[in-house]
C-alpha positions in Angstrom: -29.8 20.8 -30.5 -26.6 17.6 -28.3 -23.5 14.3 -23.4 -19.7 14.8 -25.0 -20.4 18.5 -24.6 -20.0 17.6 -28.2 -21.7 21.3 -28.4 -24.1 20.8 -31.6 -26.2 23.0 -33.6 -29.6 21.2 -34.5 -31.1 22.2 -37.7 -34.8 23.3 -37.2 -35.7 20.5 -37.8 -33.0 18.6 -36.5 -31.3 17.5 -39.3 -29.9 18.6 -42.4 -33.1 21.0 -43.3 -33.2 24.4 -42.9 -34.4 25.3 -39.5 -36.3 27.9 -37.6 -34.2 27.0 -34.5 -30.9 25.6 -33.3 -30.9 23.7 -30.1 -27.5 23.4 -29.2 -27.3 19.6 -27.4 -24.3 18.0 -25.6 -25.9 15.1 -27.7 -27.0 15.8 -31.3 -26.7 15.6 -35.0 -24.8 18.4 -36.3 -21.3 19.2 -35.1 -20.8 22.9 -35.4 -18.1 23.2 -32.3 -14.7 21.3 -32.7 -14.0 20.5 -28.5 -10.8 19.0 -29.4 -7.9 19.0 -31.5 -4.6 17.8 -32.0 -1.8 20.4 -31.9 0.9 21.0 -34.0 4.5 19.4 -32.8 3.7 17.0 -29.7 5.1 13.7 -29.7 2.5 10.4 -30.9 2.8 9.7 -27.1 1.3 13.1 -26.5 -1.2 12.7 -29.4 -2.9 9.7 -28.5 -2.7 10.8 -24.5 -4.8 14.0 -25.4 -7.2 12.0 -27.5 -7.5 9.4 -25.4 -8.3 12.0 -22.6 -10.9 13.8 -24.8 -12.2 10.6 -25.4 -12.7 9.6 -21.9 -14.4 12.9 -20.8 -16.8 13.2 -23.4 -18.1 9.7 -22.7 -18.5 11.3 -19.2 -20.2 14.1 -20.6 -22.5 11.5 -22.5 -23.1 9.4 -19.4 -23.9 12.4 -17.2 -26.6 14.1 -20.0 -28.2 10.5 -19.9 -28.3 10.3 -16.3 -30.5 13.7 -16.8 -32.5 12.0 -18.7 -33.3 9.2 -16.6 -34.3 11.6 -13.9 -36.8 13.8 -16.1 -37.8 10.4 -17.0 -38.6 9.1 -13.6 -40.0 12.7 -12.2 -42.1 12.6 -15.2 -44.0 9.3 -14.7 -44.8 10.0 -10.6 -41.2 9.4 -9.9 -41.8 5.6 -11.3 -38.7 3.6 -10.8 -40.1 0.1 -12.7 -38.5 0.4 -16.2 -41.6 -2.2 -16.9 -44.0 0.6 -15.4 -42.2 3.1 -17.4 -41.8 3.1 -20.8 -39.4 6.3 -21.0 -37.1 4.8 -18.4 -37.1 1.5 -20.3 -35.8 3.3 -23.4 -33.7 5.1 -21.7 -32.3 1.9 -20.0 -31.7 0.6 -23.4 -30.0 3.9 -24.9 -27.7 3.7 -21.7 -26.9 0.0 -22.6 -26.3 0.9 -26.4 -24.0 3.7 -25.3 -22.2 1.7 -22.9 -22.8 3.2 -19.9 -22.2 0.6 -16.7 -24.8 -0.9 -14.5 -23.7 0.8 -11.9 -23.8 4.1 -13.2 -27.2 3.6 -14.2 -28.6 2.2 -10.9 -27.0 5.4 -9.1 -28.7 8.0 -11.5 -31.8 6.1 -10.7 -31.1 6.7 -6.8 -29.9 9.8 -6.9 -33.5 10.6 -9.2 -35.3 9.6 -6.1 -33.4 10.4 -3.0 -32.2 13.9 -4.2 -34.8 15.0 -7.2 -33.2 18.4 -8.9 -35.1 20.8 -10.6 -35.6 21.7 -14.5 -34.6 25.3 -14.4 -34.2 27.6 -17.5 -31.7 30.1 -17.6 -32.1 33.2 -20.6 -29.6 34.9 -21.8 -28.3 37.5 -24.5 -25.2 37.4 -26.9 -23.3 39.5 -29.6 -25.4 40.2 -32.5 -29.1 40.0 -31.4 -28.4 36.4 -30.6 -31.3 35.1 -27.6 -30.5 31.7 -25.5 -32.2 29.4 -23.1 -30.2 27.5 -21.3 -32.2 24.2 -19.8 -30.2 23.1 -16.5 -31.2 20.1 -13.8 -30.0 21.0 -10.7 -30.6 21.4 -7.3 -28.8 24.5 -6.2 -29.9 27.4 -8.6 -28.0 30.4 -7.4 -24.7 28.1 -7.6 -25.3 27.1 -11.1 -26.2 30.7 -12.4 -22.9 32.0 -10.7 -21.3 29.2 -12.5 -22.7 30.3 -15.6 -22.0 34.3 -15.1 -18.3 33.1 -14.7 -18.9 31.6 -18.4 -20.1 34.7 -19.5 -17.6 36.6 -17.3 -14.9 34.8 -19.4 -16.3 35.2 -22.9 -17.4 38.4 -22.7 -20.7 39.8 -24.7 -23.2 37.9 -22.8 -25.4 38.8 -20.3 -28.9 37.1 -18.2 -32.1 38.6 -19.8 -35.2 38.5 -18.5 -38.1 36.3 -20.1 -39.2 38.6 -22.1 -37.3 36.9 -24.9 -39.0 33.8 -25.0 -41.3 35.7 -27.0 -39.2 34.9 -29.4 -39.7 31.0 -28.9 -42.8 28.7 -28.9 -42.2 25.3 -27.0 -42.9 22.1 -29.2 -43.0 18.5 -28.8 -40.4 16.8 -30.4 -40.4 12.6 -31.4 -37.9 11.6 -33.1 -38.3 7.9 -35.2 -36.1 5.8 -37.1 -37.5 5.7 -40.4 -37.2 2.2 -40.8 -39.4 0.1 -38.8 -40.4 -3.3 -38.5 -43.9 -4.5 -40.6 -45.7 -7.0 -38.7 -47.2 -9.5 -40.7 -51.2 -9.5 -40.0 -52.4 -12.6 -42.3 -53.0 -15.0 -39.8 -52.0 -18.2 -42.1 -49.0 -16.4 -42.9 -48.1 -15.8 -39.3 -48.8 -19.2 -38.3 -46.0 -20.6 -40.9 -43.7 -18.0 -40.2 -43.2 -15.4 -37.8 -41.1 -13.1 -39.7 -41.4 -9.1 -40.3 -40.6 -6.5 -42.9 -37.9 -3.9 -42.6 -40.2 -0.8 -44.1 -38.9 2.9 -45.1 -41.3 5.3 -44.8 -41.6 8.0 -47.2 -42.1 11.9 -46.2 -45.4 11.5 -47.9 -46.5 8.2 -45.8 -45.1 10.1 -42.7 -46.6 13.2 -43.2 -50.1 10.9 -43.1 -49.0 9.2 -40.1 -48.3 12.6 -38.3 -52.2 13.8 -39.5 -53.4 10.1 -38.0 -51.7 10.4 -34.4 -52.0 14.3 -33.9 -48.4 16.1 -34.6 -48.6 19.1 -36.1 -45.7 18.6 -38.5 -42.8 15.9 -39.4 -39.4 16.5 -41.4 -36.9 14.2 -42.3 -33.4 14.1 -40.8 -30.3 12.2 -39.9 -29.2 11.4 -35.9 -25.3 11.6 -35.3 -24.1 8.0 -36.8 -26.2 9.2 -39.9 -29.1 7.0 -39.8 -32.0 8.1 -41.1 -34.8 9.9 -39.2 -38.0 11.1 -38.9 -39.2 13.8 -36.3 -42.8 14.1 -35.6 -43.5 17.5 -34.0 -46.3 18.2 -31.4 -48.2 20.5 -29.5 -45.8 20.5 -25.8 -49.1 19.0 -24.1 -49.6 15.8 -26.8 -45.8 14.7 -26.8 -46.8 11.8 -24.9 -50.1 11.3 -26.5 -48.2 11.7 -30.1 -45.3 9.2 -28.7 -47.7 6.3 -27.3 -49.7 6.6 -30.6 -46.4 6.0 -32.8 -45.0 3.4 -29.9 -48.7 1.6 -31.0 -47.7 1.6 -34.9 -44.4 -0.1 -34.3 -42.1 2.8 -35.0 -38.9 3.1 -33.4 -39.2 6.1 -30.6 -35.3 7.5 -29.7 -36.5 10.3 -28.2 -39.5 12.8 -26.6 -39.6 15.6 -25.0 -40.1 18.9 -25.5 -37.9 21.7 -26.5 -37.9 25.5 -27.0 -37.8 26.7 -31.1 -36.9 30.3 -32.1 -39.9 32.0 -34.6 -37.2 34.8 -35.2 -33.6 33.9 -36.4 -30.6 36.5 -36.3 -27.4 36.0 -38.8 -24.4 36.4 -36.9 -21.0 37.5 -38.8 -17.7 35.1 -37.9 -16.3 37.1 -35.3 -19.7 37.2 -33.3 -20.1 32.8 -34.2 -16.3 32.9 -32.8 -17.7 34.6 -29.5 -20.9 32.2 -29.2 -18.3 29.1 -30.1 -15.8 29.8 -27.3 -19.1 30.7 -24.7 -20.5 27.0 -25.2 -16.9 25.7 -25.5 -16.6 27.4 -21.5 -20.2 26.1 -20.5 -18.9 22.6 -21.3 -18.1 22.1 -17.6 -21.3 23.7 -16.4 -22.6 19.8 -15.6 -25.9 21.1 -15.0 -26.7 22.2 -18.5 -28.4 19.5 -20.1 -29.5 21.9 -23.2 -29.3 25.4 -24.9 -31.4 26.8 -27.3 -30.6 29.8 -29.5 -32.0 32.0 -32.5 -29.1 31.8 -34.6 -29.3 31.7 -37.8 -28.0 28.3 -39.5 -24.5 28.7 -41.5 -24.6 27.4 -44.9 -22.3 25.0 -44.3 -24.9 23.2 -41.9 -27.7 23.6 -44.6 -26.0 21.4 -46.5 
């Protein structure tokens, strides 16, 4: 909960179900935070220049969030730089492709992985209204990103560095998410020798909520990713994720994602003026590059319930 600093609010559980978190994502689901705008009186010219200039940053911002990705990916799997070795870089090779993001750009995230390896650092923070945050950076310089950050909060006003002590408020989880639909391999062998064909299958909450018991999640929801397609996330202990992931992987679902992410267990309600604060604080950490995700305890609006 989210990349195009498109800033995003996550239902817990990711979707459009009432949550127990929001995960705010430069890559998500949910748009809560509208980055850009047209304004009122400039020229077409002007119009499609401004667009056209969002446009071109938040696909930076996507391409950057994914080449964090690739580098927890490869500092995950023994700093494995085979996408045949490594399953997560391989997807995450794929995703890159999908979202168009060039070769070259790609092959220097993968350097850059090795040669310089950053750092997963969390950041915790306080806002108006009893509103907690964890800000999830990768970075290699940790007093310069936290100054960049203070000058964020500096700006906004009404937020502050906490100590830990709030992540009592917040259990880590392991979170899969899996396209719904999935390909059914046929297993009658006469039936495989005349044809080699496969079965688009939907999988029902009730079917999933069976699979989740067989490969050991603790839970699984339904939800929707950002282009609306249907979802399932499977939700783990933080130490199974990969266990939980391999085990779907093995049952032919669709894996878009793993990893694990903070969850709040208490949420707060904040009134409009206070949302207006936390909006225009994320809309100033958008050029903090080294924020890859933020996690909050707000309360979801009804508008994103729906």
């Amino acid at each position: 909960m989210g990349v195009m600093l498109q800033i995003i609010r996550t239902q817990w559980n990711c979707g459009n179900i009432s949550s127990s978190f929001h995960c705010f994502l430069f890559d998500s689901r949910n748009t809560v935070l509208k980055l850009w705008h047209r304004h009122k009186g400039h020229s077409k010219w002007q119009n499609i220049r401004h667009t056209k200039m969002a446009n071109d940053i938040m696909k930076q911002r996507i391409f950057s969030k994914l080449a964090y990705k690739i580098g927890v990916a490869i500092r995950g799997n023994n700093m494995q730089t085979d996408p045949h070795l490594n399953r997560d870089l391989e997807k995450l090779i794929e995703e890159c492709q999908a979202k168009n993001m060039p070769k070259v750009s790609i092959e220097r995230a993968i350097e850059r992985a090795v040669s310089k390896p950053l750092q997963t650092i969390h950041f915790d923070a306080k806002g108006p209204g009893g509103s907690l945050f964890i800000l999830e950076t990768l970075t290699d310089r940790k007093d310069f990103t936290k100054n960049m950050i203070q000058k964020c909060f500096n700006k906004v006003g009404g937020f502050s560095f906490a100590d830990q002590g709030i992540r009592r408020f917040f259990e880590q989880k392991g979170i899969i998410m899996v396209a719904k639909s999935f390909k059914e391999e046929n297993t009658n062998d006469k039936r495989k020798q005349a044809s080699n064909n496969s079965t688009s299958y939907e999988l029902s909450l009730e079917e999933a909520i069976n699979v989740a018991i067989d490969v050991g999640a603790e839970d699984v929801t339904e939800c929707e990713d950002d282009d609306g397609v249907k979802m399932l996330e499977f939700i783990s202990d933080p130490l199974q994720t990969a266990k939980v992931c391999n085990a779907l992987v093995s049952r032919n679902f669709q894996v878009r994602s793993s990893e694990n992410e903070f969850r709040s267990t208490i949420r707060v309600h904040l009134e409009e003026n206070q949302l207006e604060t936390v909006e225009a604080c994320f809309k100033a950490l958008e050029n903090v590059e080294a924020i890859a995700k933020i996690f909050d305890n707000i309360e979801p609006s009804e508008d994103v319930k729906k």
